[in-house]
Each structure stands twice: as structure tokens, then as C-alpha cells.
Backbone bond lengths (Angstrom), bond angles and torsions (degrees), N, CA, C in turn:
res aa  C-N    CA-C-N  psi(-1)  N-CA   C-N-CA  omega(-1)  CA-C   N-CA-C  phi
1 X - - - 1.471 - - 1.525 110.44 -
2 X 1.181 118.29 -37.18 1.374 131.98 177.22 1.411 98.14 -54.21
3 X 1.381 111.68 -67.10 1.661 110.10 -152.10 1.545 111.41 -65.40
4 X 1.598 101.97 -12.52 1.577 118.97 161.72 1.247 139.38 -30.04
5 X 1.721 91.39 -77.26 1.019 111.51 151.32 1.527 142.46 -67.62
6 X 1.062 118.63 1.55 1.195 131.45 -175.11 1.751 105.84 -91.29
7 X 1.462 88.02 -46.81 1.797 93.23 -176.70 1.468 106.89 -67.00
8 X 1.626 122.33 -17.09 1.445 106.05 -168.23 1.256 88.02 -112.70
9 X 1.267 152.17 -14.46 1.673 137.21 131.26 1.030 116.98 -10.35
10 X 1.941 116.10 -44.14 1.160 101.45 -146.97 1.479 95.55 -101.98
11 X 1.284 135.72 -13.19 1.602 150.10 157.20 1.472 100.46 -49.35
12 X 1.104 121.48 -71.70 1.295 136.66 173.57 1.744 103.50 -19.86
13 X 0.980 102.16 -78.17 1.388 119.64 172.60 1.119 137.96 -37.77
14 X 1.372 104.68 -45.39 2.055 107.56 174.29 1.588 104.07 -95.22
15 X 1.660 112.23 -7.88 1.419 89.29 161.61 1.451 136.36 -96.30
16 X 1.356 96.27 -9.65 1.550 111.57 157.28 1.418 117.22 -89.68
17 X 1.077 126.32 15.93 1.541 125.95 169.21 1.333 93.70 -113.84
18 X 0.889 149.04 5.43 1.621 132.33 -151.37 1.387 105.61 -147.37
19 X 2.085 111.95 -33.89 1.415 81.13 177.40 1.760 90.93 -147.44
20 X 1.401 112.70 36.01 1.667 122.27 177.58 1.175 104.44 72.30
21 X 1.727 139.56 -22.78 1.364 114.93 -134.99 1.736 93.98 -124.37
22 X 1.456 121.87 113.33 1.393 120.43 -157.62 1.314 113.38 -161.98
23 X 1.358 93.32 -71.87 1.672 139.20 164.14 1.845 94.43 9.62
24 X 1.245 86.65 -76.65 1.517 99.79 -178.86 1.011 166.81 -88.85
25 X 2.010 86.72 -56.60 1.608 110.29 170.98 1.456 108.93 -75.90
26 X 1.152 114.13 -16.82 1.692 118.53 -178.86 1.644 112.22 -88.61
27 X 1.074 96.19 -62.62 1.899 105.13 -175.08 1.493 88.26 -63.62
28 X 1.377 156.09 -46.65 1.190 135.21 -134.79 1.680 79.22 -90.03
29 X 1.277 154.76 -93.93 1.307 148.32 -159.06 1.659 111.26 -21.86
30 X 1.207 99.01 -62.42 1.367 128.02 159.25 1.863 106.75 -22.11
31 X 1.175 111.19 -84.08 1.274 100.74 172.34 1.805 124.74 -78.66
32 X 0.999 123.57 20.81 1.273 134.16 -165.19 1.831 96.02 -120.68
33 X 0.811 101.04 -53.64 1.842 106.89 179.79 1.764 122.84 -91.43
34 X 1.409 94.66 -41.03 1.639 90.10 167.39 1.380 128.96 -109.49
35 X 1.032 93.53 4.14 2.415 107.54 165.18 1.112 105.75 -128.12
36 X 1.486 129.40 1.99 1.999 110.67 167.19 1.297 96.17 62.39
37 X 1.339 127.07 46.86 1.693 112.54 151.65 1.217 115.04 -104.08
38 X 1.383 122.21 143.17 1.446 124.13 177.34 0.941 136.09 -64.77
39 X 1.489 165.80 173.11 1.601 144.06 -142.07 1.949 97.06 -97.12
40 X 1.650 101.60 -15.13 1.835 73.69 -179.18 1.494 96.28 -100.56
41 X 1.471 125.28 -13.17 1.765 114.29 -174.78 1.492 83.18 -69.61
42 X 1.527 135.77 -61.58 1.123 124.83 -168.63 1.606 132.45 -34.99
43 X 1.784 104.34 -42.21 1.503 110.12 173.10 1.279 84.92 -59.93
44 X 1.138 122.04 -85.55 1.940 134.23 -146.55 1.405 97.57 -33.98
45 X 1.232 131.46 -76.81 1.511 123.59 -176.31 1.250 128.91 -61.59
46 X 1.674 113.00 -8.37 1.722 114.03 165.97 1.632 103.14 -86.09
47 X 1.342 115.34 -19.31 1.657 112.84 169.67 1.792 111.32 -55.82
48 X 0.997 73.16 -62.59 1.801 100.49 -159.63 1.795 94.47 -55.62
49 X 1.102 116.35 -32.22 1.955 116.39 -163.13 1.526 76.06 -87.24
50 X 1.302 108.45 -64.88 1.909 95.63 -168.09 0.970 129.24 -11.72
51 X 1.413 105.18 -87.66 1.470 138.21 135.60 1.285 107.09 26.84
52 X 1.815 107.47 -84.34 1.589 120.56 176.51 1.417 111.28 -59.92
53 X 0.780 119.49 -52.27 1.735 123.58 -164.19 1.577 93.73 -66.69
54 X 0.956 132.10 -13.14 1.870 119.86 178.64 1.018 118.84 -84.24
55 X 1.663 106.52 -37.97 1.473 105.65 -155.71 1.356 92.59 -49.38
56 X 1.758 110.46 -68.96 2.030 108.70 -178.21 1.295 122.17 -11.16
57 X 1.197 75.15 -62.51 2.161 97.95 -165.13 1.841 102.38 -68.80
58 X 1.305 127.04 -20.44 1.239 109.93 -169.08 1.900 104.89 -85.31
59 X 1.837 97.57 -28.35 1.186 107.96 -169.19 1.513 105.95 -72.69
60 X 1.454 114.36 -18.91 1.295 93.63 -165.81 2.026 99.10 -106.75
61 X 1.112 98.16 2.82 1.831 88.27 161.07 1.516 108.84 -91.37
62 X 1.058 125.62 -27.47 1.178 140.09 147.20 1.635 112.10 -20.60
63 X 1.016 107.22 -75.98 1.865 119.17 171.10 1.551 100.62 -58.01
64 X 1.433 119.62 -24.73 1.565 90.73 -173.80 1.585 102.84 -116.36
65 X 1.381 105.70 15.71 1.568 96.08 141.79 1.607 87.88 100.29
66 X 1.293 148.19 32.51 1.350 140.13 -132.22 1.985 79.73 -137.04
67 X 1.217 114.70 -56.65 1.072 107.00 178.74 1.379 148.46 -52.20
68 X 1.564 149.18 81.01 1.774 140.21 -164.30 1.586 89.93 -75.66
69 X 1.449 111.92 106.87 1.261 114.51 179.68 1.876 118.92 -69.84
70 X 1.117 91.04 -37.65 1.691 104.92 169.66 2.052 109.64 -42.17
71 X 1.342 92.80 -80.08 1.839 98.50 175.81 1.652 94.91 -57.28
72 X 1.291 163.67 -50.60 0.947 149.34 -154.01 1.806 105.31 -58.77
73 X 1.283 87.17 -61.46 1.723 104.13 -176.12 1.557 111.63 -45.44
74 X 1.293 109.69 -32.72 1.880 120.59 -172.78 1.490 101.88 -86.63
75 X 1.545 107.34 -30.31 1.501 89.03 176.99 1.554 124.95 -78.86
76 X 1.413 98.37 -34.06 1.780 122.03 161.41 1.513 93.61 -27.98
77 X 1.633 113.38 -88.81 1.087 111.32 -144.71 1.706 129.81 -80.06
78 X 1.169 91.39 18.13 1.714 133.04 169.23 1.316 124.71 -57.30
79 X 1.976 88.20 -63.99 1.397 115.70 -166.73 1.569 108.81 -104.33
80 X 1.553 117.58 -19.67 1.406 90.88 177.98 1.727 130.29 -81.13
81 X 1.098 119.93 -11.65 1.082 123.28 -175.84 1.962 97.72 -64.07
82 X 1.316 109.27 -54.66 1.416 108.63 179.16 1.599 130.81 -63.32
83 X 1.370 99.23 -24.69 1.475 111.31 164.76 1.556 118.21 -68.80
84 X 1.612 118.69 -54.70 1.263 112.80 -178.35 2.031 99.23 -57.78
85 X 1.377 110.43 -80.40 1.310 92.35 -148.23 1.807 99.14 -69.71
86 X 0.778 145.33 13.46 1.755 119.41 148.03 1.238 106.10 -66.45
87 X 1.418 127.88 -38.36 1.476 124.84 170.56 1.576 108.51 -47.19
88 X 1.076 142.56 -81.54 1.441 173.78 -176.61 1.851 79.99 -28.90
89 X 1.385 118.08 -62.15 1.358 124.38 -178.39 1.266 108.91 -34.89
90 X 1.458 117.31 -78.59 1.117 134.94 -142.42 1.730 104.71 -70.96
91 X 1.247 106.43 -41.42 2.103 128.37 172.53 1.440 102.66 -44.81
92 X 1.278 114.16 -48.00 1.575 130.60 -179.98 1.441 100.27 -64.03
93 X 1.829 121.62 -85.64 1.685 116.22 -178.57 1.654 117.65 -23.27
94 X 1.576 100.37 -44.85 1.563 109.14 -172.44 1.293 110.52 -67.13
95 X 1.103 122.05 -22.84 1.522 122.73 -177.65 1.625 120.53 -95.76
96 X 1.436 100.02 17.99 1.590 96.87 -163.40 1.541 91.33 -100.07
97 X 1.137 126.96 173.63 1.437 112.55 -178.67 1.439 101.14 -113.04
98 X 1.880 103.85 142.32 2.136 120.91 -162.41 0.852 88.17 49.85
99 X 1.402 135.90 64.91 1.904 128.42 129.53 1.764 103.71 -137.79
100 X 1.469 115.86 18.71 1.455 103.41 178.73 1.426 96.63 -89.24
101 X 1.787 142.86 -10.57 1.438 123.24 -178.78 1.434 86.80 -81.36
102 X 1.066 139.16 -55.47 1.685 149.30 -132.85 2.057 80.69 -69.09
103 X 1.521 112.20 -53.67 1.586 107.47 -170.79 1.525 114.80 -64.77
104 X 1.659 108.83 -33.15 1.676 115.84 166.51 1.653 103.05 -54.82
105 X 0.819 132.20 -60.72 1.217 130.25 -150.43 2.006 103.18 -83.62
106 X 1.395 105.34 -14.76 1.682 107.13 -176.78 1.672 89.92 -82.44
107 X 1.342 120.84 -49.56 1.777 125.04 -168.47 1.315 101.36 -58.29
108 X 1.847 132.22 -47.54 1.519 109.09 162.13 1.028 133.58 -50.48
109 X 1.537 106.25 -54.91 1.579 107.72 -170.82 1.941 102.60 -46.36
110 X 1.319 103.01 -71.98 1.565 90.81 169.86 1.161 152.36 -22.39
111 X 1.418 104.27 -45.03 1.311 111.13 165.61 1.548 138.04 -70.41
112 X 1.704 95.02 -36.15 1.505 119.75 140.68 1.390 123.40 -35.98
113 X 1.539 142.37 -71.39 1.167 135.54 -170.16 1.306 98.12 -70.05
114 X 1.592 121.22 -37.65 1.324 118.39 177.04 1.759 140.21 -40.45
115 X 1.340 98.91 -31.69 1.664 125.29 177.07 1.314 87.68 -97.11
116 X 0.992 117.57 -61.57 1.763 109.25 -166.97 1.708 123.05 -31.90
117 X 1.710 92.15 -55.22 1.527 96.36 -177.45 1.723 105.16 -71.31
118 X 1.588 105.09 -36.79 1.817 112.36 -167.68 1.702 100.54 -43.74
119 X 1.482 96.80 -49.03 1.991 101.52 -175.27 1.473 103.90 -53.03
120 X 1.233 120.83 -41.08 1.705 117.07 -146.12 1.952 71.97 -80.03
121 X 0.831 126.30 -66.64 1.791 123.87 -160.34 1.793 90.56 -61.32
122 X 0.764 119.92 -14.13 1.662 111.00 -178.98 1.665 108.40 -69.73
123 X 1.206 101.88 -79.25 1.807 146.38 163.11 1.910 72.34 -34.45
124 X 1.577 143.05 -94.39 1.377 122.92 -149.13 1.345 120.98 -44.09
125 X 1.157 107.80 -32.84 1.815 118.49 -165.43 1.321 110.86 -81.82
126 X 1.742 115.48 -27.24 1.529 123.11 -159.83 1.869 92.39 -85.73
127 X 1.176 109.89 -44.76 1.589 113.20 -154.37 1.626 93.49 -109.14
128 X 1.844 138.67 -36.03 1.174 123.69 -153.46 1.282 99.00 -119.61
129 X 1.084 128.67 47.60 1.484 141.85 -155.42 1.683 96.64 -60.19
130 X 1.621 115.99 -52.07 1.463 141.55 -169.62 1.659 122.07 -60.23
131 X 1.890 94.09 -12.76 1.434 101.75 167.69 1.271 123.57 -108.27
132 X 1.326 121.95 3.01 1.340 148.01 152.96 1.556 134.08 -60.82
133 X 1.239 133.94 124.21 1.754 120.14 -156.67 1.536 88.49 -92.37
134 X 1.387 121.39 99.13 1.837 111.02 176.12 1.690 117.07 -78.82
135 X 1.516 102.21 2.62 1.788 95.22 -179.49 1.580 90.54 -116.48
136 X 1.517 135.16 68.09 1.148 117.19 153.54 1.722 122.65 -92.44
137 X 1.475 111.00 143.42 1.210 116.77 166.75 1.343 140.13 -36.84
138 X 0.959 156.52 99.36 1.476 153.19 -137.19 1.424 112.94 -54.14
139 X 1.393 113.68 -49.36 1.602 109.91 -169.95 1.716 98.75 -63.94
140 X 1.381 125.19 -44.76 1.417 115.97 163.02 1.348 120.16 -31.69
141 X 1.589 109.77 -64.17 1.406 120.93 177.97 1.072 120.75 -51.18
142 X 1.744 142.10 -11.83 1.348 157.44 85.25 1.387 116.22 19.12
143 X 1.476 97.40 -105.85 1.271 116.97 157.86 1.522 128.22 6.29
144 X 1.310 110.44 -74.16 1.494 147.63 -169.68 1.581 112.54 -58.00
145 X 1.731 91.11 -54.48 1.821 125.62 -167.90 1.536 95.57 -73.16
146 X 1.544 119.99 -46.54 1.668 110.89 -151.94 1.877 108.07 -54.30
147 X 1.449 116.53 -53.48 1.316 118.65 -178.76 1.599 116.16 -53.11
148 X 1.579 103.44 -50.57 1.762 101.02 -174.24 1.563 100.85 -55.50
149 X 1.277 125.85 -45.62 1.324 128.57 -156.71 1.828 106.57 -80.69
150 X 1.157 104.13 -31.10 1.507 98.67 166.62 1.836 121.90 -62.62
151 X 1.394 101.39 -49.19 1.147 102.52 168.37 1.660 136.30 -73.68
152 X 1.289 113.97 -14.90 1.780 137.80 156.64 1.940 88.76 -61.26
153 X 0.754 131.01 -62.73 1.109 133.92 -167.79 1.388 106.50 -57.23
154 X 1.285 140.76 -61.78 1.333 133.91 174.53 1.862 114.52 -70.29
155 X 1.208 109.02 -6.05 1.429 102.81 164.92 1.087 116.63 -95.06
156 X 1.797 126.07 -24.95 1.679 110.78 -177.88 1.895 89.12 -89.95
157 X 1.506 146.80 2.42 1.028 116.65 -178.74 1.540 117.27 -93.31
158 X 1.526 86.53 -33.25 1.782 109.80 168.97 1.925 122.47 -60.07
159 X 1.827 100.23 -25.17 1.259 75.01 -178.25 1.491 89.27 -145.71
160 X 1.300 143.24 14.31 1.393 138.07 -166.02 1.519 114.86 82.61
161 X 1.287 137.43 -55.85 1.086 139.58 158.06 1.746 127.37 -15.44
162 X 0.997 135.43 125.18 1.517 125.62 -164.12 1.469 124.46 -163.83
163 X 2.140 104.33 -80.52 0.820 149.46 179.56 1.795 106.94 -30.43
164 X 1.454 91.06 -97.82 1.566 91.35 -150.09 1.881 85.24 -99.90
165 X 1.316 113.33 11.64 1.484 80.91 -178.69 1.879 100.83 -127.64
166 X 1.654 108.45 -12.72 1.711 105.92 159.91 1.441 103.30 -93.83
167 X 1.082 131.53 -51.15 1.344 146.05 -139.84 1.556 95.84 -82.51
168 X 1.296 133.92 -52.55 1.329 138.25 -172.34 1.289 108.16 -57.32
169 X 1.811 117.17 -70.46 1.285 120.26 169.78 1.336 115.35 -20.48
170 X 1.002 102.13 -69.35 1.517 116.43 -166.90 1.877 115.24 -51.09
171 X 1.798 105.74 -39.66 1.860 83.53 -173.67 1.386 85.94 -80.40
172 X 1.438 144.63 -29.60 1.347 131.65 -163.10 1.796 117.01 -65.78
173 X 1.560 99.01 -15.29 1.625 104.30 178.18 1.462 99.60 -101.17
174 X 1.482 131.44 -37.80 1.532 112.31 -161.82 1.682 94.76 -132.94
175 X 1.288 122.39 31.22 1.466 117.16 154.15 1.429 114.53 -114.35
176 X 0.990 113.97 -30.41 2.140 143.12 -171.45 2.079 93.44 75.13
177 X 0.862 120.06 47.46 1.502 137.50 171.38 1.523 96.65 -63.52
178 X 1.413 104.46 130.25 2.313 104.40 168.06 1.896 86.31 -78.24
179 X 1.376 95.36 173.06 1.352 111.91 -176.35 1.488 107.67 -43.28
180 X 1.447 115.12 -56.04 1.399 131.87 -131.43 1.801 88.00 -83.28
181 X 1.178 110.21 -36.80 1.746 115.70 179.02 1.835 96.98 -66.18
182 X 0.996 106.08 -57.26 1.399 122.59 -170.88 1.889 100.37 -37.04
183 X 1.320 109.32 -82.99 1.436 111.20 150.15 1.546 146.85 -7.72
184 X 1.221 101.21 -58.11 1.441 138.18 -165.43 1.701 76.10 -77.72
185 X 1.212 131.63 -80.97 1.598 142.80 -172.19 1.018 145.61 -31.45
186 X 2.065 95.94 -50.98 1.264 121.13 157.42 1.140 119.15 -49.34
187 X 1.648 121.07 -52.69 1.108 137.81 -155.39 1.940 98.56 -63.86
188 X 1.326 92.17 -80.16 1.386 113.80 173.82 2.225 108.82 -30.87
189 X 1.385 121.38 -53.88 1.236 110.39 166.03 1.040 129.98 -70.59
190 X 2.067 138.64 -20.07 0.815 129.36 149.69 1.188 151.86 -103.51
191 X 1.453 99.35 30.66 1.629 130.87 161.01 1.938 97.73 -73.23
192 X 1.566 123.07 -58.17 1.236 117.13 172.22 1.555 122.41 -46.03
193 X 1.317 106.86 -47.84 1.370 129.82 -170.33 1.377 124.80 -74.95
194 X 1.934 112.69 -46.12 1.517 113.38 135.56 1.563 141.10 -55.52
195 X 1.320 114.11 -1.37 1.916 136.34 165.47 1.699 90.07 -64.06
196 X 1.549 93.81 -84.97 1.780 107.16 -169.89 1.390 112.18 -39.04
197 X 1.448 119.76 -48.69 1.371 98.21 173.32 1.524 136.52 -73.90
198 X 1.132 97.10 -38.84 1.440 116.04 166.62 1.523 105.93 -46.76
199 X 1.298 133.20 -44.62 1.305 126.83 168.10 1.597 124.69 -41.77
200 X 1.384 97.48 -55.52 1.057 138.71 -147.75 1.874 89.19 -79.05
201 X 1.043 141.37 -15.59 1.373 168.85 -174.21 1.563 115.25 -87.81
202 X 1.818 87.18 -63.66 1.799 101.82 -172.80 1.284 112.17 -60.02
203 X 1.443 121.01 -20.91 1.381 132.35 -154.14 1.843 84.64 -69.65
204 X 1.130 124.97 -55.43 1.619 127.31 -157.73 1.312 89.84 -100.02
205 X 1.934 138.91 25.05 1.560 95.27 168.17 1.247 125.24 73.28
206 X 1.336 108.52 29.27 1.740 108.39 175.72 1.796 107.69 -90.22
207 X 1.362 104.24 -40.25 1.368 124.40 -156.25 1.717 132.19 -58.88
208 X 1.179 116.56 93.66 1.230 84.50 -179.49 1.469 129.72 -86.14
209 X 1.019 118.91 125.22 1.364 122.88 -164.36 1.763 135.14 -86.09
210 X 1.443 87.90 -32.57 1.851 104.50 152.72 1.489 104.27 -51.31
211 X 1.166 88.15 -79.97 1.392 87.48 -156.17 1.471 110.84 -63.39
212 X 0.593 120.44 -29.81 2.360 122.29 167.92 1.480 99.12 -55.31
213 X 1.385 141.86 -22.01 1.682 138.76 -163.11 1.748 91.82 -109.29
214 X 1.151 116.25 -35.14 1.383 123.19 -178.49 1.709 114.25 -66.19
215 X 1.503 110.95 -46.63 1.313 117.73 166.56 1.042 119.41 -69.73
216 X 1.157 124.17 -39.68 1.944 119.53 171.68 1.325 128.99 -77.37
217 X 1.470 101.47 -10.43 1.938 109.76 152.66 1.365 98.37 -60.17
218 X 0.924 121.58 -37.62 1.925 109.13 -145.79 1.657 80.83 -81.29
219 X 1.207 113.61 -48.82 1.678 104.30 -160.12 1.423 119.85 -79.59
220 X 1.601 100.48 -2.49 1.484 88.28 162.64 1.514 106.39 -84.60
221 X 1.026 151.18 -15.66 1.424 148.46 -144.36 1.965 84.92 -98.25
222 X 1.342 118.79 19.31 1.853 104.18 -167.14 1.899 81.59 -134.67
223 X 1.109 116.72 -15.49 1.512 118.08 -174.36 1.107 110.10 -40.13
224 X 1.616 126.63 -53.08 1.479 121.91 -167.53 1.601 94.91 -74.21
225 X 0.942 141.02 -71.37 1.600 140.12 168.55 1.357 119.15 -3.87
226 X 1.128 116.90 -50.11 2.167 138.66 177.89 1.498 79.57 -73.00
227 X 1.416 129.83 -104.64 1.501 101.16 -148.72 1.368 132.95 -83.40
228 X 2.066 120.39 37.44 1.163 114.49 146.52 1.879 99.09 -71.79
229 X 1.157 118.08 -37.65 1.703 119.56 -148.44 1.627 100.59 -62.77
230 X 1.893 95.99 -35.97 1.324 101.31 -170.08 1.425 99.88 -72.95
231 X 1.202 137.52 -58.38 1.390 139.75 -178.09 1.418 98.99 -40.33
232 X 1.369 128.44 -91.45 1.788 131.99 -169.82 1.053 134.84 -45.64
233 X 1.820 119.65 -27.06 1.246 111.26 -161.88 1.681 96.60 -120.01
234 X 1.569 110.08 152.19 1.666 107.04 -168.18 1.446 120.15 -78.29
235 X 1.815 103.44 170.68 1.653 89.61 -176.72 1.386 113.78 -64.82
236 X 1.233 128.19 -37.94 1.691 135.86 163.89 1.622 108.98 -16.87
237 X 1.074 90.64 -40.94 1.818 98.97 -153.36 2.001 96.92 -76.74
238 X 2.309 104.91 -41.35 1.143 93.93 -168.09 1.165 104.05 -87.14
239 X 1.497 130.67 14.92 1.593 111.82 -177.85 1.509 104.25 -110.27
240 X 1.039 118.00 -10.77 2.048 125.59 156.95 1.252 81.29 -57.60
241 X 1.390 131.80 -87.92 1.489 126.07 -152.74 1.812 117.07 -38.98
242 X 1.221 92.62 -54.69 1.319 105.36 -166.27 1.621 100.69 -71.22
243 X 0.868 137.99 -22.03 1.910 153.42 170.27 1.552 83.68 -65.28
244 X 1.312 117.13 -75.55 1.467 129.02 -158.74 2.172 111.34 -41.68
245 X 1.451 75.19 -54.36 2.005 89.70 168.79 1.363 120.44 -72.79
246 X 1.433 135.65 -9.03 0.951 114.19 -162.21 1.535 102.84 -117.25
247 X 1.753 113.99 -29.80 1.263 118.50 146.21 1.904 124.63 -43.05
248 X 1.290 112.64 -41.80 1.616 122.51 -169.83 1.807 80.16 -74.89
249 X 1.067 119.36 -35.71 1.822 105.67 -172.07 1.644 111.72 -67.69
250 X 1.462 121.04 -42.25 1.739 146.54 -176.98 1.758 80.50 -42.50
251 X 1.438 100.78 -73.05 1.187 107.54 -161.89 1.723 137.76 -45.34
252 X 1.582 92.87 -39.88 1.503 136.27 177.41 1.020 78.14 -59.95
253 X 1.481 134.69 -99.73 1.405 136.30 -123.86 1.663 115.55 -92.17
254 X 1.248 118.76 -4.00 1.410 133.55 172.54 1.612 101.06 -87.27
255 X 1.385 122.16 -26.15 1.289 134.09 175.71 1.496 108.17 -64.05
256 X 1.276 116.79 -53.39 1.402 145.20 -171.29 1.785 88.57 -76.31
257 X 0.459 128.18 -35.17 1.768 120.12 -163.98 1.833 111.11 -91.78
258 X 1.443 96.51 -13.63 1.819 87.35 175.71 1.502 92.73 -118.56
259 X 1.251 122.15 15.45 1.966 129.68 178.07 1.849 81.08 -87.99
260 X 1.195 141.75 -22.35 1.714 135.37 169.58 1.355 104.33 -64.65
């Protein structure tokens, strides 16, 4: 069972090192279908593994230069206020008694519109680049960012979801970030942002914690692997991928949302 988990740690791992997008839409099925956790142990322990699995991965785009620490920090401090207490929210609904299906069924739907719109801003930037203003002024670029990022923020705290499939979209539409920064960013802000919630979780006992330390062994053992891929292979190559995952997630979790 161990070596199980270890191998899908270690999947886990190079796809959230490699192309941000994991965090959630992946581990949350993941722990929902093959560990029998319920949709809030599932958030709580896809917080808490996130969380772990970034720090690596944030440090080492970090070393390769992937990170604009300046926009990182603004988007941070954007999103955490909305991440913790939708977290804090949602721990509370779950705890009320006959409202934990009504909160299962609010964390899909969310997560659902959540990918839904992330693809359509994904899919705009990759192919409609030309309808996009790419020389805007920063305080605009402000401007623009504060709402999307507030609301990215109450969807990765509310349901785990965030990273590479709110969070990415988003600097690639209102930062003009290349993929690999884009990535590099996500990762790095919702490693902070998966802490707070994940806290924000432990408080009521959602978490499982074996098994969240068990999966992030495996994915460190894939670390050196993520940044040959990131080093060699082009951004072209990671935003097919990352298009490729985030569509297979739309699908996943809209699947999961009429299974209520």
C-alpha cells in the first residue's frame, strides 16, 4: 500500500512541478476515489499536501529564475485574505449539522465553474493573444488583477483547487507572464496560500496527515526529473500540456458534479 502511494506521490508531483496544475483537480479525485475521503477531508488534505509538495517545486523555479518576485508578492497579498476566511467558511458550513451534502455539492459546483471559466481564459491567451492589450500600464494591470484574484482566492480556499488551473490562467491573462513565469508563480503563491488554508482546516480535524507526508515522499523522489523537463522542453510544449490537464479536469469534475 505504501509503495502505492508513493508511486502516485510521485505523479502527483512532476505534474505539479512541471506545469502548476495538480493541487486540486487531480489530488482531490485522487483522494476522494482511491482513499474514501469525504469532500471536506479531501479539501483539507489536498491543502495541506499542496502546501508540501511546493515548497520543493517553488524553490527550485526559483533557482531557475521562473519567479518575478515583485508581481508574485501582489498577487499573494490579494489572495490571502480571501483564501483563509472562505476556508474558515466552509469548516464552519461543514460542521453544521444536514448541511455537509448541501457543502459537497457547493465545493463541486465551484470547482466546476471554476475550470470552466480558467479554460476559456487559458484557450484566450494561448490562441487570441491579438485581442488582448499586451502593453498595459501596471496600476491597470492592478486594477484588472484585484477582482479575478480575490475570487481565485475563495475558490482554492473553499475547495483546494487554485494553482495551476485558477491561479495560472489568471497571471497569463492579467500579468502578460510566458508560461514558465506563469507556473513558476502560481506555484510559489499557492504554496503560501495552500499553508492558510490548510490551517484553517487542521483547526476542525479535517486533515489527513499520514497520508499527505506519505504522498510528498513519493514526489520528492521525481524533483530532479521536473527540472530537467522544465529546463529542455519548450514553453509551446508546457502550455499544450497544461491546456491538455486542465480541460481532462472541466471534464473530471463536471462528471463528478451531476454523480450528486
Amino acid at each position: 500500500m505504501i509503495v502505492t502511494e508513493l508511486a502516485i506521490g510521485a505523479l502527483i508531483g512532476l505534474i505539479i512541478s512541471t506545469t502548476g496544475v495538480g493541487g486540486g483537480v487531480i489530488v482531490l479525485p485522487i483522494l476522494t476515489y482511491f482513499f474514501g475521503l469525504n469532500a471536506l477531508a479531501a479539501v483539507a488534505t489536498a491543502n495541506f499536501l499542496s502546501m508540501l509538495m511546493k515548497v520543493s517545486s517553488s524553490y527550485m523555479h526559483f533557482r531557475l529564475g521562473n519567479i518575478p518576485f515583485k508581481g508574485a508578492m501582489i498577487v499573494l497579498a490579494i489572495m490571502l485574505p480571501s483564501t483563509f476566511l472562505s476556508s474558515l467558511l466552509v469548516t464552519w458550513l461543514g460542521g453544521l449539522p444536514g448541511y455537509q451534502l448541501q457543502v459537497e455539492w457547493g465545493i463541486n459546483l465551484l470547482v466546476a465553474a471554476a475550470i470552466i471559466f480558467s479554460l476559456y481564459l487559458f484557450i484566450q491567451r494561448m490562441f487570441f493573444v491579438s485581442v488582448i492589450k499586451q502593453k498595459m500600464v501596471e496600476t491597470n494591470q492592478l486594477k484588472a488583477m484585484a477582482l479575478p484574484a480575490i475570487l481565485a482566492g475563495v475558490v482554492l480556499g473553499a475547495t483546494g483547487v487554485g494553482g495551476g488551473v485558477v491561479v495560472l490562467p489568471m497571471l497569463l491573462r492579467y500579468m502578460q507572464l510566458n508560461i514558465k513565469q506563469a507556473i513558476g508563480t502560481s506555484i510559489f503563491v499557492t504554496t503560501l496560500l495552500s499553508g492558510s488554508s490548510a490551517l484553517a482546516y487542521a483547526q476542525d480535524g479535517y486533515t489527513d496527515l499520514k497520508l499527505a507526508l506519505i504522498l510528498c515522499a513519493g514526489a520528492l523522489m521525481v524533483m530532479p526529473l521536473a527540472k530537467y523537463l522544465l529546463v529542455h522542453l519548450s514553453e509551446r510544449t508546457f502550455q499544450y500540456v497544461t491546456l491538455l490537464l486542465i480541460a481532462c479536469s472541466a471534464v473530471m469534475m463536471t462528471m463528478n458534479l451531476f454523480s450528486f
